[in-house]
N, C-alpha and C positions, 0 to 999 in steps of 0.2 A: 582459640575460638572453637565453641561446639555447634553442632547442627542443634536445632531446634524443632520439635516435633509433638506433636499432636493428635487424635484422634477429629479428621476431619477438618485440619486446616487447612489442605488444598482448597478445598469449598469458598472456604473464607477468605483467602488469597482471592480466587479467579472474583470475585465479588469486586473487589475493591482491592488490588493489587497496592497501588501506593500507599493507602492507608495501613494495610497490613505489615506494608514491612517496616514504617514510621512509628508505629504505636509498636515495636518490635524494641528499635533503636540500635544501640552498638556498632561498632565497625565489624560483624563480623560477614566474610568474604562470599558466603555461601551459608544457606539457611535450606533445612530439610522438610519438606512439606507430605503431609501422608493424609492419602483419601481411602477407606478401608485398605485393602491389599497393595492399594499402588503406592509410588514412591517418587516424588519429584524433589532435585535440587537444582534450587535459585542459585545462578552464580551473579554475585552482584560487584564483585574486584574489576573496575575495567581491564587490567592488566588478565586474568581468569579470563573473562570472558575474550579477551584476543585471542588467549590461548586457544581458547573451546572452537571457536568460529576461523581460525584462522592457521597458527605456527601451527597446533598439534590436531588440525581439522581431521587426518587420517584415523586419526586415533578414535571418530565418530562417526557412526550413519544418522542416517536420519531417523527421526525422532517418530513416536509411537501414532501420532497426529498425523504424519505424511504419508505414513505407512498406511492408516488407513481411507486416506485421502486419493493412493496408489488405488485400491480399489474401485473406486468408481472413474478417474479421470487415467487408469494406466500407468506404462512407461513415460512420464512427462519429465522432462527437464525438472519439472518440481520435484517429480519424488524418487527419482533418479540417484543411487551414491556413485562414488567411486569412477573409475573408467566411463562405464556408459555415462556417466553424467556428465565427465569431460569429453566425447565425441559429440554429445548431443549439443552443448553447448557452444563448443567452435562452429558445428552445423549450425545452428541460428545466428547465434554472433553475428556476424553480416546483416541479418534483415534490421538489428536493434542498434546495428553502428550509428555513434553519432551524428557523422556527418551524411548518412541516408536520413537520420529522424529529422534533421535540419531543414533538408529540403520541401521536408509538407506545411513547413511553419506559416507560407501565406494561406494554403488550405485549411488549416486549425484555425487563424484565422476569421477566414471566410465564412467555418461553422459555427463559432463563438457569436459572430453577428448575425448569421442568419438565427440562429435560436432564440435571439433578443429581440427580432423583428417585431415580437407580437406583445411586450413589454409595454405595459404603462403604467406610472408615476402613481404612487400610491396603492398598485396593488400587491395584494399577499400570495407569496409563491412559497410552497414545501420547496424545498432548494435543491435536496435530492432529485427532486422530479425533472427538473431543469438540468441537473450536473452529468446524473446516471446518463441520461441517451445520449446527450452534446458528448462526452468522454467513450461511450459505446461506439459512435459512429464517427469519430475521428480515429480506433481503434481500427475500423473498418477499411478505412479510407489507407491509415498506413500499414497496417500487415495483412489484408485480405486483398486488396483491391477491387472492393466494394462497396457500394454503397447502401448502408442501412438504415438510413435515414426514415424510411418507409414504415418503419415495423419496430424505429427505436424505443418506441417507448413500451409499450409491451415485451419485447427482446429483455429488456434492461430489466423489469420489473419480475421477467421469470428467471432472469439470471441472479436477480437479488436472492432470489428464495433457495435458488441451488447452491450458491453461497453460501448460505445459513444453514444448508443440509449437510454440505460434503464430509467433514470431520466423524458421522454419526456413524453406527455399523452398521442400523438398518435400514433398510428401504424405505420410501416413504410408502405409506396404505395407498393400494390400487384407489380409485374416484377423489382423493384428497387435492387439496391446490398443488400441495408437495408435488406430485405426484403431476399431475397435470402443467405444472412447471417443467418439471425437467422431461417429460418424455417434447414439451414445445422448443426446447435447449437443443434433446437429441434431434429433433425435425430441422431446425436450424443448424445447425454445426453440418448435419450430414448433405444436407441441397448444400451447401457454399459450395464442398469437396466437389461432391458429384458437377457441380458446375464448372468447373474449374476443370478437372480431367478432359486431357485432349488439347486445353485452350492454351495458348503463349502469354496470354494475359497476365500481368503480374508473375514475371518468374524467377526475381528476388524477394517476391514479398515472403509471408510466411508457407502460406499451403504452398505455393509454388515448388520453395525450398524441401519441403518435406514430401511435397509428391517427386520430386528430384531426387530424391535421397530413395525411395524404391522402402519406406517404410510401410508396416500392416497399417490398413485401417485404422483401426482400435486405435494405436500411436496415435494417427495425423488426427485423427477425431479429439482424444485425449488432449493434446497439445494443445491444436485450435480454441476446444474448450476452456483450459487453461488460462488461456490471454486472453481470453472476453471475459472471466471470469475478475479476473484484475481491473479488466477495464474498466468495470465497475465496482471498484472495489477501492484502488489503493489512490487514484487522481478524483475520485471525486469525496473521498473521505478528507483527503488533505484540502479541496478548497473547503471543503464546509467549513473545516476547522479554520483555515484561514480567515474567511468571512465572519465566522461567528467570533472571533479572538478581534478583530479589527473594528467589528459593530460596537465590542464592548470596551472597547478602548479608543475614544474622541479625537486624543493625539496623533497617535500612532497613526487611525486614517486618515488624518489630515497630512499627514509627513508622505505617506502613501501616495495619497490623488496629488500634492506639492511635486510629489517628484515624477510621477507617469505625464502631469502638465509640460514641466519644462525637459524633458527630454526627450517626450513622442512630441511636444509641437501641435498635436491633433491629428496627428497621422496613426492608423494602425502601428503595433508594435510588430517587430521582427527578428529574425532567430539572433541576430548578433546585435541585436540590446539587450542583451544577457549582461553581458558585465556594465552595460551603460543602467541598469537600474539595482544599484547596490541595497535600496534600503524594502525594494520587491523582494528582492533574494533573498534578505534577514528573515521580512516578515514568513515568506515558506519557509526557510530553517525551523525559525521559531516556532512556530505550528506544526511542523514534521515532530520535532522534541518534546510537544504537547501533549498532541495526539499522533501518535505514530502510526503509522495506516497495518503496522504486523506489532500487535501490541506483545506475542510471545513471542520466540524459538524457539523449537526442542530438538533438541538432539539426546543420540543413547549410545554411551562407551562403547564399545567392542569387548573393550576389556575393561579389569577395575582399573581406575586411576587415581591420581591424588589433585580435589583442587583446593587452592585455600588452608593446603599442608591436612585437609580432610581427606579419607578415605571414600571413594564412591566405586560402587559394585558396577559392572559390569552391564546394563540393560537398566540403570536405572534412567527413569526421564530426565537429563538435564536441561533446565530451564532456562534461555537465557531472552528476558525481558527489558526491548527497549524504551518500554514507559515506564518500567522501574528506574532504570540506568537513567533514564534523560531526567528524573524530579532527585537525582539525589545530590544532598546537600553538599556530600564533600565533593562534587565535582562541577556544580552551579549554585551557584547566588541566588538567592531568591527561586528555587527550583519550580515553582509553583508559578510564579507572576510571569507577565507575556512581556516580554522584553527583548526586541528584534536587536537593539541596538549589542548586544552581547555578541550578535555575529558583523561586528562593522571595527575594523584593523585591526590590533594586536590580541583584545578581548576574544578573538573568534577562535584562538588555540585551544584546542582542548586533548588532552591524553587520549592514545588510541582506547579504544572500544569505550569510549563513552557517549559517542554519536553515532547511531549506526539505525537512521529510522529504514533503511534498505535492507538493513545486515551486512555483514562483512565476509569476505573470502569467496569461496570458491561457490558460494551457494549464496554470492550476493546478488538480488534482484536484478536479472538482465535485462527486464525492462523497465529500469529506472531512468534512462536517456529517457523513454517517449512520456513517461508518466511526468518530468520535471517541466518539460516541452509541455505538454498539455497545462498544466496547474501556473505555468508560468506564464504564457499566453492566452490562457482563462483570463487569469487575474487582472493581466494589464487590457486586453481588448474589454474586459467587463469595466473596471476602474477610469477607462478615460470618460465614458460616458454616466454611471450610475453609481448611487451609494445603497447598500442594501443594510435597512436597520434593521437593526436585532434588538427584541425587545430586553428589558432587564431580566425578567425572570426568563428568558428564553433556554434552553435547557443546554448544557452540554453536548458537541457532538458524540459521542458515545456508545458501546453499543447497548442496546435493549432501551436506549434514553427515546423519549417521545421526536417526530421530527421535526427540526429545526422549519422553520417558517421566518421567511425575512419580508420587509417591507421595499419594494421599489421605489428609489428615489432618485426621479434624474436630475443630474447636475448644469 
């Protein structure tokens, strides 16, 4: 197998990632993509990509996108290699254990229905607008110990925009929204801190933990921002996708609301109906596999290596893409079609590194316990009472796609 390379096919890749490597074809393990000077390869071998992320993970720092993502949010567990990244993460560990995210589950909850309180039947809601704050302020509630309930929806909406900035080199223009967004980010992130200093309040949550730990500023600011940064980001991409994949498919959320009926009874859902709603769980798998809320990874050799029996240089961007990985054909059926039932008994095995919408190893999303807790308890406290349609031509959750709009409809 050869690398395959081009004049400006990264481009065409980040466009439309699955298309590009479909209209490619071949089994081959690793594809070389070149945008003027730079150089990225796609590892598409699950068995590669364990390698990459996992067995031979020392072998790689992070990748050229974290690096300069390091720049504006700092030392953060995200952009973090090696040693410091294992201290910092045993250090939060504890705020993101399980069995601590467990305990907010009647509070998540409690928020999912207060934010439906002002619902009614028939009307049109952008869905994002409703997901971002509800997921901001359940963010609040378990690693700040705060409530932002107040300020969520503006919060969430400059958080969106500094999201969409952080990857770039430059600043945004002084007077710009950019610009006016995140210095309201910095305003935020820095009152929690300063609120918090002194207080006993919350002192396993997150700031607790890290003003405990006797880090710089810059750090705890960095970090904090980090996790609200996700909190709008990676739980409220996965329900859109959920909803939107369940609106377009009549069965599916029939089978859905059939089973949150006979198993909540009508009662709220709660943390250990987790394994009591098997064909809820499918449907998040299935939509995580969709739309994966980290549609790259990159990482960069240390040194040259070999993947795919190819030779790769030493700083080259390795690319390792979970919504490439989750549409290919030699490792699902119908890679394209919404098909929950693939994750229900024996069907649900699949080779390592071929499901990995978190990523894998040592740099696997820590907060993936609160984000599944959140989209899970979304789902079902929304589902026992409403259907939200989605019209046909309603558009892809996606990014740069226009935003989804669904129709309220109580049951």
């Amino acid at each position: 197998m050869r690398f395959v390379a081009s004049p400006l096919t990264a481009r065409t890749f980040f466009r439309d990632p699955v298309a590009y490597v479909r209209a490619r074809g071949g089994e081959a393990g690793v594809i070389l993509l070149a945008a003027g000077p730079r150089r990225f390869a796609l590892v598409r071998d699950p068995e590669e990509v364990w390698r990459v992320l996992v067995t031979d993970a020392a072998a790689f720092r992070q990748g050229k996108w974290k690096r300069r993502a390091r720049r504006y949010l700092g030392d953060t567990l995200n952009t973090l290699d090696g040693e410091d990244h294992r201290a910092r993460r045993l250090l939060l560990q504890p705020v993101l254990d399980r069995r601590r995210i467990a305990t907010f589950s009647p509070a998540v909850v409690r928020r999912v229905e207060r934010a439906q309180a002002g619902w009614e039947s028939g009307a049109h809601v952008r869905l994002r607008d409703e997901l971002d704050p509800l997921s901001l302020t359940v963010a609040g509630d378990v690693l700040l110990s705060s409530d932002l309930e107040p300020d969520a929806r503006g919060l969430a909406r400059a958080l969106a925009t500094v999201m969409a900035g952080v990857p770039r080199l430059t600043p945004p223009l002084a007077g710009t929204r950019r610009a006016q967004d995140r210095a309201r980010v910095d305003r935020a992130v820095a009152g929690l801190i300063a609120e918090r200093r002194g207080s006993p309040r919350g002192e396993g949550d997150l700031i607790g933990t890290l003003l405990g730990a006797g880090l710089p500023e810059r750090t705890i600011r960095g970090e904090v921002l980090a996790f609200l940064l996700a909190a709008v980001d990676e739980p409220p991409s996965a329900l859109a996708a959920a909803w939107y994949l369940l609106g377009r498919h009549p069965e599916a959320e029939e089978r859905f609301h059939a089973e949150l009926d006979s198993v909540l009874g009508g009662r709220p859902p709660a943390a250990d109906d987790d394994g009591r709603l098997p064909y809820v769980d499918a449907v998040i798998r299935e939509a995580l596999r969709l739309f994966p809320p980290a549609r790259h990874v990159d990482r960069c050799p240390t040194r040259d290596v070999e993947i795919c029996g190819e030779h790769v240089r030493a700083g080259t961007n390795v690319l390792v893409s979970p919504l490439v990985t989750h549409h290919e054909p030699r490792l699902y059926d119908r890679p394209s079609a919404f098909l929950p039932e693939r994750w229900l008994g024996p069907a649900a095995a699949h080779p390592r590194g071929a499901y990995l919408p978190f990523g894998a190893g040592v740099h696997t999303c820590i907060g993936e316990p609160l984000a599944r807790m959140i989209v899970t308890l979304t789902l079902a406290t929304t589902g026992r009472r409403w259907r939200l349609r989605v019209e046909a031509d309603a558009p892809a959750p996606v990014p740069r796609a226009s935003a989804l709009v669904v129709t309220l409809e109580r049951r």
